[in-house]
Structures are given as structure tokens and as C-alpha cells.
C-alpha positions, 0 to 999 in steps of 0.5 A: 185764455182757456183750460182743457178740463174736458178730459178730467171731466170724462171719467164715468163716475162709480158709486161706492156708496161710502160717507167720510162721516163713518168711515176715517181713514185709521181710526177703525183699525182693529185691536188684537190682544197681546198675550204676556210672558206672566200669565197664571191662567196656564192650561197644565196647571195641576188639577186642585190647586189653590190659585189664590195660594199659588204665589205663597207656594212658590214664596215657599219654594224659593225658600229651598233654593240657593241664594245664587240660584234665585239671584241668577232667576230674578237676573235672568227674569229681568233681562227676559222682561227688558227683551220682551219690552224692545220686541213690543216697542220697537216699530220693526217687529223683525229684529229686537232691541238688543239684536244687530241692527238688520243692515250691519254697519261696516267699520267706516274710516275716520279722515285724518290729516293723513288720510285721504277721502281716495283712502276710505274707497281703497280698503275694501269697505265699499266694492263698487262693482259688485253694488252696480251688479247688485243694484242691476241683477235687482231689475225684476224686484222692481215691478209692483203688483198693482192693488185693486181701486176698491182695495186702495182706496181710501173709502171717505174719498172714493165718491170724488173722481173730479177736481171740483164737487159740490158738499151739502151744508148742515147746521148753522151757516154761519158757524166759523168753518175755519176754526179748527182747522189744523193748518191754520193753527200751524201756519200763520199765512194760511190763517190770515188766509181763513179770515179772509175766506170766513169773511167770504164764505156765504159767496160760496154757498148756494141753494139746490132744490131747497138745500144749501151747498158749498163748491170743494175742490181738490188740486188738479195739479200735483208736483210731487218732487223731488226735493232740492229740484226747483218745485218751490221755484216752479210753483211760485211762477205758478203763483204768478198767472191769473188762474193759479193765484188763489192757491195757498201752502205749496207743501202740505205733505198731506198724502205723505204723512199728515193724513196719518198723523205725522208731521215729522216721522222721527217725532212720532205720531202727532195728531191727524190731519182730516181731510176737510183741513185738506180741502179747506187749502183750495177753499180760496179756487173754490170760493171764486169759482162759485162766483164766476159760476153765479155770475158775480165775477168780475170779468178778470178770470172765469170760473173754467179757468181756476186750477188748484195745484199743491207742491208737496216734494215728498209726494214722489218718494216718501212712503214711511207711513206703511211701516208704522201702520197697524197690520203691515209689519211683517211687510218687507214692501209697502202695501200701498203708495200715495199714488194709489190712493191719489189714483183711486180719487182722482185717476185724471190728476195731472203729474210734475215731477222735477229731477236734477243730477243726483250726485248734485242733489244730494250735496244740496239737500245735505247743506240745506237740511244739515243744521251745524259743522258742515263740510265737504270732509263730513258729507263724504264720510257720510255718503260712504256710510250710506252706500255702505248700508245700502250694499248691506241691504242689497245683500238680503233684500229687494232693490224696492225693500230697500229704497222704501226701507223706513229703518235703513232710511233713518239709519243713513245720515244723508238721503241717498235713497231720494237719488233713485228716480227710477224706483220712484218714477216707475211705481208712478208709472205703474198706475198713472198713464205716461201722458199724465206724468211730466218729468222735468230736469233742473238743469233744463228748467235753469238753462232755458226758462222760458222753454221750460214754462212753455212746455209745462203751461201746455202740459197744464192746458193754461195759454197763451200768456200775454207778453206781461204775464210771461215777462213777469214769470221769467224776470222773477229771481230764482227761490230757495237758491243755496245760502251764502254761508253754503256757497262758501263751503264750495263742492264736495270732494272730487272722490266723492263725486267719482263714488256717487256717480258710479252709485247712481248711474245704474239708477240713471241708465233705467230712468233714461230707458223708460222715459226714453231720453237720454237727457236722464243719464246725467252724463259726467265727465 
């Protein structure tokens, strides 16, 4: 077997001259004063006035004044208070508490025995012709401005331009570099995997002009969604060949969110993830790479020949960090995207991306991620609230303000936004080259496995398989299929089908354009 490194290993390097021990990623964020509603140090005070009697004085005062009056004051005071307080708690600094919610809900039919999912389209809640001229007319809000690298960049990180580096030791070899590493402690695999490694790591340690050295590595493959499109299923094939079998999470959802300190968004901030805990993911690569590079390997798979990779769906999609970061609130648009920092580290990273039928990938993740009282009735009400939103959206903002909307995102009781491909695709495209970005369907992958493979093995550089490896990848049942529970609930509503399709196919038509293949539009009968 052999693996085509060469041209990630042709990248002139660029000293920025930055360490990760004095430069965190949000730590350094500034703090600004907030100045408050009571304030006595007031420049129109009268000149001689005693500010230590002032309260007295207004004590007195109040004396004069009608009960009424001074009721309708303290009510007035409190309610000026509460509004203050909902402006600086509030995430979305735009709208206050007590305002309308920015894309107003619409009045949604509730299904009755007598009444029909084709009702809820027929009564002019949602005007489906007019969202697909909106959805178009937004073609030129799409496009980005690119951010400059040493503006996007993430400053500890912009020194390591390859997959593979070597970092200098400090301090005692032999204390646990494990011991706090934040996705040990919440993954019970990946610590029994630390000690395994902890038992190991003297091996990749190695001794340069009298200092000692450990091998990192970054992943040098990314799949980066889209969820309920087969990335769990394409990476644990993955798993299967020699060269890729010491990788360990398929998700850490670092880029996305845990680097910021989330882990879920809608629990709030969490704690932060550095990226030595990142790093520590492809320890394992690394560990057996410095063996095949001291010559200890034991013939089974040379040094050249390991690759990392990570399987984080909501790579390709999720960018609600941006909202919740300090300096980006009067920002209709995220500043910056994970692909741009990705970019600014490794500019060669190789790209996966899996799609499948939006309207099909929607249903799915709805019985996935839906928890009780599941049904095709409740996903139908619950895809017409969402376009309602989105058209209400649409009527005040940019496509891409839209669909990288944190408050819409949250307000919508199903993922619609992840259904919009092209968005996400041409944002990617923007900054990585097209021939580093490989866009799969589902629905190929199913029909035909073995082609599928193929085409990405050599989009990797792995090949060629012996007959038992690629017997053993192609036999290996499908993961993370539909439960039985699911199935039994069977599709969804034939008019809910007709109403996503007719929502999407703008979306499809423009991924069909730019990655030229007609296989995107998803045609439905």
C-alpha cells in the first residue's frame, strides 16, 4: 500500500511567531464597562450640592407627591429595570425580552380529525412561490468576503501547516499527560484508550540535539457532514484498514463548539476544550508513526502509511459559536466559519462531505433527535412552522443571515437549515480548493459500496486493498440505520413531501450548478 502525502508536505512554511502557552484562543477577549441606568456621578448635577445628602433630599421630596404618583414612579421604575436587565442578558443584543421575537410566528394550523395536512398549505400561511423567488433573488447574498489568514487564524495554531509535528517535552517524562484531558473524562472508550497510550508514551519520545520531543498530529482527513448522511458508517469502514485503525472519537465537535467552551449550545457555556485535549485524539497515529520512524515497527504497516482522520457532522454546518462570542453582536453574519480557521492551519486538509435528499434527511434526523410523541401528523406541523419562519426571515435578511441564524436556529422545532447544502458547500468552496473537497450522496454510497469506497480511498491516497480487507469493509452491516420503533411509524405525509421538496429544490438546483452534477438535484417524482 502507499499514501500520497507529497502534496500536503509541499506547503512553504510561514513563521508567525506565536506560542499556545500565551496566546488562548478567547481568553484574551477584552472587557468593556457597562455603564448603568442609576449613576449619581450625573455631569448637570448643581454645583454645591451635598452628594452624601442627596438621597435624603429626594426622601423628602417624594414626601410632596401624591401617593399615585409615586406608585406609578416605583412601577415605572421596576419595569424600566426588568427591560434593562432582558437587554443585557439576552444573547441577541438587536431585540429585548419583552419585544417580538425578530421573525414573527404566524398563526399555525393545529390538525383535527377534520382537518387535513393538504389544509394547513391551502390558507395562505405559507406562499410557496414567492419563498422560491426569495430563496433565489438572495443568489448574490450568498457569497462571502474571504477573511485575510492572519485575521482568521487562530494565533496558537498557525505555526503547524502539516498533518504531523514534532512538540518539545518539558518537565517530568514521566508525568500522566492524560490526566486531565477533558474527552477522557467524558468518554469512557477514549480513557481506556489514554491508558493504554500512558503505558506507551515513553515510545513516542525521542531525543534531537539533547532535547526531548513527542510526534502530534492533526487529522489529515475531515468528514465534516452532513448529519443523518452515513458519515458514522463511512468512518467506521474507515476504521477497518490498516492505516486508518488507531483513530479513536469519530466526533469530537471540536472546531464547532468545544474549542469555545460548548458542548451542547442551548446548555450554555461549559468548560473549554484546549487543544492539547484535541491533539491527545490522534496521540495513538502518533505513537505508532515514531515507532515506524525509529525503526521498531513491526512490519505491519509503515510510518508513511498512517492517517488520522475525525468525523465531526457538524463541521459543515454549525457555526452558532460566532453569536455567542464576545465583539460579534451587531453582526447580521458570522465573521469567520470553521473553515477558515481549518484553512489557516492546515490549507492541504482533505474534505468529505456526505449529503443525501434533503426532504429524507430531515424526516430522519427528526426521528433520530425527537425524543417522545413521534409521528408523521407532529413532523408535519413542525416542518410548516419552520418555513413559515424561514420565509419570515427571508423578508428582512440575507439567504446566508438566515440559514447561519443562531435565534432562528433555536426557534425552529426541526433542522431545516441543515437541508441547504449549497450555502454550506460554497462557503467551503470559497477558501478550500474544489480537488480538495469530495461530495458524496448517500444514496450512491447505498446503492453501490464498493464504487463508493473506491472513489474515496483514492480521493485519500490509500490503495490498493487486498481481497480480504476489501471483502471485510463491504460485508460489514450498515451503522446507525433507522430504529424499529421508527420504522414502524412509516413516512411522512405525502404533503409534506410535496411542501419540502418545493422548499429545497432552489437549494438543490444551485448545488447541482457548482459541483456540476445533475445527481444533486434529487429529482422527485
Amino acid at each position: 500500500m502507499s499514501l500520497k502525502h507529497s502534496k500536503h508536505w509541499s506547503h512553504t512554511h510561514t513563521d508567525y511567531s506565536y506560542r499556545p502557552h500565551n496566546l488562548p484562543l478567547t481568553d484574551n477577549c477584552g472587557k468593556r464597562s457597562i455603564r448603568t441606568f442609576v449613576d449619581f456621578r450625573h455631569t448637570n448635577m448643581p454645583e454645591g450640592l451635598d452628594i452624601k445628602g442627596f438621597p435624603l433630599l429626594c426622601l423628602i421630596n417624594l414626601t410632596c407627591v401624591s401617593k399615585v404618583k409615586v406608585v406609578s414612579f416605583l412601577l415605572g421604575l421596576v419595569l424600566t429595570f426588568l427591560i434593562m436587565a432582558s437587554y443585557l442578558l439576552m444573547w441577541d443584543r438587536k431585540g429585548l425580552l419583552l419585544s417580538a421575537f425578530p421573525h414573527p410566528f404566524r398563526p399555525m394550523v393545529i390538525m383535527t380529525s377534520a382537518t387535513t395536512a393538504e389544509d394547513s398549505l391551502d390558507r395562505g400561511f405559507i406562499d410557496l412561490k414567492t419563498l422560491v423567488k426569495m430563496i433565489n433573488s438572495n443568489e448574490q447574498n450568498t457569497s462571502r468576503k474571504v477573511p485575510d489568514k492572519k485575521d482568521s487564524c487562530t494565533p496558537f495554531l498557525c505555526s503547524f501547516l502539516y498533518p504531523c509535528w514534532y512538540e518539545e517535552l518539558s518537565g517530568d517524562i514521566g508525568t500522566d499527560p492524560y490526566k486531565n484531558n477533558r474527552f477522557s473524562l467524558r468518554s469512557k472508550s477514549f480513557k481506556n484508550v489514554c491508558d493504554h497510550m500512558r503505558a506507551r508514551f515513553h515510545q513516542n519520545v525521542c531525543d534531537i540535539d539533547g532535547k526531548r520531543f513527542r510526534l502530534r498530529c492533526l487529522p489529515y482527513f475531515y468528514i465534516i457532514g452532513q448529519p443523518k448522511c452515513g458519515t458514522t458508517d463511512l468512518f467506521h469502514r474507515l476504521l477497518m484498514l490498516p492505516e486508518l485503525k488507531f483513530n479513536t472519537i469519530k466526533e469530537p465537535h471540536w472546531w464547532t463548539r468545544k474549542r469555545f467552551g460548548y458542548i451542547r449550545f442551548k446548555k450554555g457555556f461549559q468548560e473549554r476544550f484546549p487543544i492539547e485535549d484535541y491533539l491527545d485524539l490522534f496521540d495513538l497515529a502518533a505513537i505508532n508513526i515514531q515507532v515506524g520512524i525509529s525503526g521498531n515497527s513491526s512490519g505491519e504497516h509503515r510510518a508513511n502509511e498512517i492517517i488520522t482522520g475525525e468525523a465531526s457532522a457538524s463541521t459543515l454546518w454549525d457555526n452558532q459559536a460566532w453569536s455567542y462570542l464576545h465583539g460579534n453582536e451587531e453582526q447580521t453574519e458570522p465573521l469567520f466559519l470553521a473553515q477558515d480557521f481549518i484553512h489557516a492551519v492546515q490549507p492541504g486538509a482533505n474534505i468529505i462531505i456526505m449529503l443525501r435528499d434533503p426532504v429524507e434527511r430531515l424526516y430522519s434526523d427528526y426521528l433520530y433527535f425527537t425524543l417522545a410523541n413521534k409521528s408523521a401528523e407532529d413532523f408535519h406541523q413542525k416542518v410548516v412552522e419552520c418555513v413559515q419562519l424561514f420565509q419570515s426571515c427571508l423578508s428582512e435578511r440575507s439567504l446566508r443571515s438566515c440559514v447561519y441564524n443562531t435565534s432562528l436556529f433555536n426557534a425552529m422545532p426541526v433542522r431545516l437549515t441543515l437541508g441547504m447544502y449549497f450555502v454550506f458547500v460554497l462557503d467551503w468552496l470559497t477558501i478550500f480548493q474544489r480537488e480538495q473537497i469530495l461530495v458524496l450522496r448517500l444514496e450512491d454510497y447505498a446503492a453501490n459500496l464498493r464504487k463508493t469506497l473506491k472513489t474515496v480511498l483514492d480521493f485519500l491516497g490509500v490503495g490498493p486493498l487486498s481481497e480480504q480487507v476489501e471483502a471485510s469493509l463491504t460485508k460489514r452491516p450498515m451503522s446507525n440505520t433507522r430504529r424499529a420503533k421508527d420504522r414502524i411509524l412509516g413516512p411522512m405525509l405525502p404533503a409534506t413531501r410535496n411542501l419540502l421538496s418545493q422548499f429545497y429544490q432552489p437549494f438543490n438546483s444551485k448545488l447541482a450548478s457548482i459541483l456540476n452534477k445533475k445527481a444533486f438535484l434529487w429529482s422527485y417524482s
